[in-house]
N, C-alpha and C positions, 0 to 999 in steps of 0.2 A: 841678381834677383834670387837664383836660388838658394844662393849661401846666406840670405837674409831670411828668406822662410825656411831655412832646417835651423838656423843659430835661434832665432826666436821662437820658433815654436816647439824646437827642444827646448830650450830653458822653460818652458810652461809645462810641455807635456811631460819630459825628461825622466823627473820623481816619480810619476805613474806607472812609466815603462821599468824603470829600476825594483821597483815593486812588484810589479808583476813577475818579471824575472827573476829574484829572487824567493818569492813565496813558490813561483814555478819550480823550480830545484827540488825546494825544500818537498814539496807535495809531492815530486817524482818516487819517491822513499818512503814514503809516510807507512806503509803496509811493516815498512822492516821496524820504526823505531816505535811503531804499538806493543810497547811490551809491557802485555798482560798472559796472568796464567792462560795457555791453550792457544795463544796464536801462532803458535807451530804447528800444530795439532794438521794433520792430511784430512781434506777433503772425502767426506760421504756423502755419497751421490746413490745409495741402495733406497729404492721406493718406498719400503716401508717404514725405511727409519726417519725419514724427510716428512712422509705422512705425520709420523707418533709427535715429530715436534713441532709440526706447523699445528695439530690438533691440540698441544698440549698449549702453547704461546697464544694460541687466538681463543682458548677455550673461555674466558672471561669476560664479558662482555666490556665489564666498567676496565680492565687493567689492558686490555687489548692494544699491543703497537697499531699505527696506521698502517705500517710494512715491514717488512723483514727482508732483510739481504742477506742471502744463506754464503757461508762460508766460500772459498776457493781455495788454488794454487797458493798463494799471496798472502791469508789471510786466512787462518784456519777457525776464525771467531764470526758468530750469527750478528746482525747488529738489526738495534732496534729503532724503530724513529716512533714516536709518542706524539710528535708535532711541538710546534714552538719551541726549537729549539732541545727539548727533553728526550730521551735517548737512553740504551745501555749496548753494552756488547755481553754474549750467552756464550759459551761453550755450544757446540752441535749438537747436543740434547736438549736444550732448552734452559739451564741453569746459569744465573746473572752472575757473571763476571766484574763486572764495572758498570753502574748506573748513574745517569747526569740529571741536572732539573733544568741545565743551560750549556750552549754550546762554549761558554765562557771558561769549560769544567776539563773540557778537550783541547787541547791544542790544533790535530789536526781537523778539528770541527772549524773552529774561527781562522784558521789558517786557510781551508777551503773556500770558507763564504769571503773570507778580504778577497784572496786571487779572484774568486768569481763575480762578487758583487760588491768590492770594496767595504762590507756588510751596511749594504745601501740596498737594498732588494735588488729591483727591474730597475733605478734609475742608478744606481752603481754598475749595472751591468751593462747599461749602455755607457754609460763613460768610457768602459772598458774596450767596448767594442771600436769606438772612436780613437780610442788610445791605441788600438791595435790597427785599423786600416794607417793613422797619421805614421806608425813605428814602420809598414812599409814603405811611404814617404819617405819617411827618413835613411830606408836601405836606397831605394834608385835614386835621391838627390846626391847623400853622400859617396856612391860610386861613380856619379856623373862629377862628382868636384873634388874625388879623388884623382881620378885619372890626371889630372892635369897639375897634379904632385908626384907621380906615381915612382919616376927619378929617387925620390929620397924615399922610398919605400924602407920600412926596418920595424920587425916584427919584435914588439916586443910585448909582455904580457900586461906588465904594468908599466904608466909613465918612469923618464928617468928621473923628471921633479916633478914638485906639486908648483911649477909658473904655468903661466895659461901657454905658451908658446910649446911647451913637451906635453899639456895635456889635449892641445888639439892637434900633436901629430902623433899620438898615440891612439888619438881617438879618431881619428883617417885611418889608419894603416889597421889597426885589431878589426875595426869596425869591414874593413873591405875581405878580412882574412874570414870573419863568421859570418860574413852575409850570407850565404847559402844557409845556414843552419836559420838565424834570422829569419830569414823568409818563411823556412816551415814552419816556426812556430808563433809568426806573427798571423802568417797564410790562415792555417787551420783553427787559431782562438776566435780572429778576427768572425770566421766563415762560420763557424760555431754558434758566434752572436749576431752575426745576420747573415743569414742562412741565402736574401738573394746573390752577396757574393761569391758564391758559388756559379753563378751565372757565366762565369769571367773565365772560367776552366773546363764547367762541365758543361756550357752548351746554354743557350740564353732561354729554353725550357727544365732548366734543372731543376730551380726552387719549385715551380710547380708538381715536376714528377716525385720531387721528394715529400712535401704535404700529403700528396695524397698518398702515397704510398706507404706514410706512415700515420698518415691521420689512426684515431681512435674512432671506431665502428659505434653508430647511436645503435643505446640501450633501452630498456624499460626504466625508466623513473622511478624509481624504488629503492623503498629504505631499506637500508643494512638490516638483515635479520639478527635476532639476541644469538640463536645460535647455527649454524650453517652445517654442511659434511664436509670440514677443510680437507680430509684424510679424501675424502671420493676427490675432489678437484685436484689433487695432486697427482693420484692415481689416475684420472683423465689423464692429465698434461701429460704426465708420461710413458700410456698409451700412446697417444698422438704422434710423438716424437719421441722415442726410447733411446733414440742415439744424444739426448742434449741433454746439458748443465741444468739442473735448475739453480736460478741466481734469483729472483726476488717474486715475493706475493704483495700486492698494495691494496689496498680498501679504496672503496670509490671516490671520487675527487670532483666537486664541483657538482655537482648534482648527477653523475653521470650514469647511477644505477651497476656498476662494473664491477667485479671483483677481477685486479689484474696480475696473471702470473708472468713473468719473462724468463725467457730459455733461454741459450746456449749451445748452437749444434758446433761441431766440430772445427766446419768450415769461416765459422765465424770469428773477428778480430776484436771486435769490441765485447770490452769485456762482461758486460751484460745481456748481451746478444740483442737479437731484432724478432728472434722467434718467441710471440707474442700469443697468449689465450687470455678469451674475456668471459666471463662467467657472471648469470645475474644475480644480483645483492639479495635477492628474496627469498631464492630455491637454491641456487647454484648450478644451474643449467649451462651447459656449453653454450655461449651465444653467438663466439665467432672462433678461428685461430688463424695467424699470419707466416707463416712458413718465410723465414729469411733467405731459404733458398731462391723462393720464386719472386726476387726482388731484383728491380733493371739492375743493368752496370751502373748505372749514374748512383741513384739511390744505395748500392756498396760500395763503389764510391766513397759517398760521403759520409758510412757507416765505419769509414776507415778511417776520420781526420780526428777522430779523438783519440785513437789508439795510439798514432802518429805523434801527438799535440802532448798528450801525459804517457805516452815512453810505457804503455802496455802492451806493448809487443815490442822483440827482436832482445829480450834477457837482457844481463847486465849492463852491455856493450852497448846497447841502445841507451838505457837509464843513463849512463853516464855523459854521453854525446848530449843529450838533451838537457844533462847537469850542467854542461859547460857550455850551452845557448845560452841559460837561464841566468848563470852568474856574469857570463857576456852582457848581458842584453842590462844587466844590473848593473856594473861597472861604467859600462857606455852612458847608461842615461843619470848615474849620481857624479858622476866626473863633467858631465853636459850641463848639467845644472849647478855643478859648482864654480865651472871657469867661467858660467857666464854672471852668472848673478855677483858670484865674489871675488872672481880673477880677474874682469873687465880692464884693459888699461884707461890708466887715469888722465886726466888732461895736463896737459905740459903746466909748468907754474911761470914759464918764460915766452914772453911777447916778442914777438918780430921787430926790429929797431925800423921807424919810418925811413 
C-alpha cells in the first residue's frame, strides 16, 4: 500500500516538487547574479543619510514606491516596489539604477513569485503548501521502503541508465542519503505556508502565540498624507533602537492607516528582522513599536525557519548545502515523473499456453 501511494502520487506531485527545488537553488544566489552598477556597493546604515533618501524617494506624492527595501550585506542596491508588479532598484542615495513596468523584466522577480506562488497568487501558494507537507510523505514512506532494500545500498549521484529499474534504485538510495536535508526544507516551506504546522514541533499553542505576536496593531483609519516628515520617522526609529538594521518602510495596506518601518537588531536571523514601528498615515505619530527581543522562544523560533529555508544564514557553506537539497529534491522528483509516466513496463505480447 505504500509503495502505491508514493509511486502515484509522485508521478502527479513529482513535476512540482522538481520545481520547486530547482527554482529554490536558483534563488539561494539570486543577491550574487544581480549584476547591476552598485550592488557591491557596502551597506549605510548612518541616520542621516537613510533619512536624506527615504525624504528624497517618498518626496512625490504621484511617483512614490509603495516600499523600499534598503540595502544590506548581500545587496548593496535600494529596491523599489511600485505595485503590480512595477519596480526599480537605486543605488543608496536614491538614484535609479534599473527600472521595470513588470516582474516579466527581472528574472529573479518571476523566478521568486513561480517558487512562491507558481505565479498563481494565494491559490498557487497553496498548491505549494500541499506539495510540500505530500514531499514529506514522500521522505518517511520512501525510508520506511527503503529499508527493506537497504542490502543493495549504492550511492550514486545520477542513475547508471536511463531503464526504470536503475532509476528507481537510484532513486531509493540518493533519496535516503538527502533525507535529512529534505526534511529541512520541505519542514520549514511547508510551515511557512501553513503556519498551524508548526503546531507539530513547537507545541499545539504555537500558531496561536505566533499571530498574535506578530499581528499588526489597529490604527486610525486614515488617508495617506500628500506629504509626511519621512526624515523624523526615521530619526524616531532609530532612537528607539540604535543598535538595528534598518531594512524596509511600507505605505499602508488595506485600509490599515500605518506607515511601517522594519528593523534589524543584531540578535536577529531573519533577514528583515521582527523589530517593527507603526506610524500614522496622517501626521506620522509613533503609534506602536515591537522589540524582537521581547518575543517567546516559540515565536524566534519560527522567526528562524526562513533563514533556515532560503540559506540566509551560516555564509557560503550553508548556501551550498541548501544548493544541493534543491537540486536533489529536483532530480528525485523529474526522474519520478519520468520512470513513471514514461518508463512503465509494458504488458507481455505472449499469452500463457492453456
Amino acid at each position: 500500500m505504500l509503495d502505491t501511494l508514493h509511486r502515484w502520487t509522485g508521478g502527479f506531485l513529482g513535476l512540482i516538487l522538481a520545481l520547486l527545488g530547482l527554482t529554490g537553488a536558483i534563488l539561494i544566489h539570486r543577491d550574487t547574479w544581480i549584476m547591476l552598477p552598485h550592488a557591491g556597493d557596502a551597506p549605510v546604515q548612518t541616520t542621516q543619510f537613510l533619512a536624506a533618501t527615504t525624504e528624497r524617494l517618498m518626496a512625490n506624492p504621484a511617483a512614490r514606491p509603495q516600499s523600499i527595501t534598503f540595502a544590506n550585506a548581500d545587496l548593496g542596491l535600494d529596491r523599489l516596489d511600485f505595485g503590480k508588479g512595477a519596480g526599480a532598484y537605486t543605488d543608496q542615495a536614491g538614484t535609479i539604477v534599473s527600472q521595470w513596468q513588470s516582474q516579466w523584466a527581472r528574472p529573479e522577480l518571476w523566478l521568486f513569485d513561480l517558487h512562491h506562488h507558481l505565479l498563481s497568487g494565494d491559490t498557487g501558494e497553496t498548491i505549494i503548501g500541499i506539495a510540500g507537507v505530500a514531499g514529506l510523505v514522500f521522505v518517511l514512506t520512501g525510508t520506511i521502503l527503503w529499508w527493506r532494500t537497504r542490502k543493495t545500498f549504492a550511492f550514486r549521484p545520477l542513475p547508471k541508465r536511463l531503464s526504470r529499474p536503475a532509476i528507481l534504485r537510484h532513486h531509493r538510495d540518493l533519496g535516503i542519503v538527502a533525507a535529512p536535508l529534505l526534511i529541512l526544507s520541505l519542514l520549514t516551506g511547508a510551515t511557512l505556508v501553513f503556519r498551524p504546522i508548526s503546531a507539530l514541533y513547537l507545541g499545539p499553542n504555537a500558531p496561536a502565540a505566533i499571530d498574535a505576536a506578530l499581528r499588526t496593531p489597529k490604527g486610525p483609519r486614515v488617508a495617506l498624507a500628500p506629504h509626511l516628515d519621512w526624515q523624523g520617522m526615521i530619526v524616531a526609529a532609530r532612537a528607539r533602537f540604535p543598535d538595528a538594521e534598518l531594512r524596509s518602510l511600507s505605505l499602508p495596506r488595506k485600509g490599515s492607516g500605518l506607515v511601517t518601518i522594519r528593523m534589524r537588531r543584531p540578535q536577529e536571523c531573519l533577514p528583515n528582522g521582527r523589530t517593527t514601528l507603526w506610524f500614522a498615515a496622517d501626521d506620522g505619530r509613533l503609534i506602536g513599536a515591537r522589540d524582537a527581543a521581547s518575543l517567546s522562544p516559540v515565536v524566534t523560533v519560527y522567526n528562524m525557519l526562513y533563514p533556515l529555508h532560503a540559506a540566509k544564514i551560516g555564509g557560503l557553506g550553508y548556501r551550498l548545502v541548501m544548493t544541493l537539497s534543491g537540486v536533489v529534491l529536483g532530480l528525485l522528483g523529474t526522474l519520478s515523473v519520468w520512470s513513471f509516466w514514461f518508463k512503465r513496463p509494458g504488458r507481455s505480447k505472449f499469452r500463457p499456453a492453456r
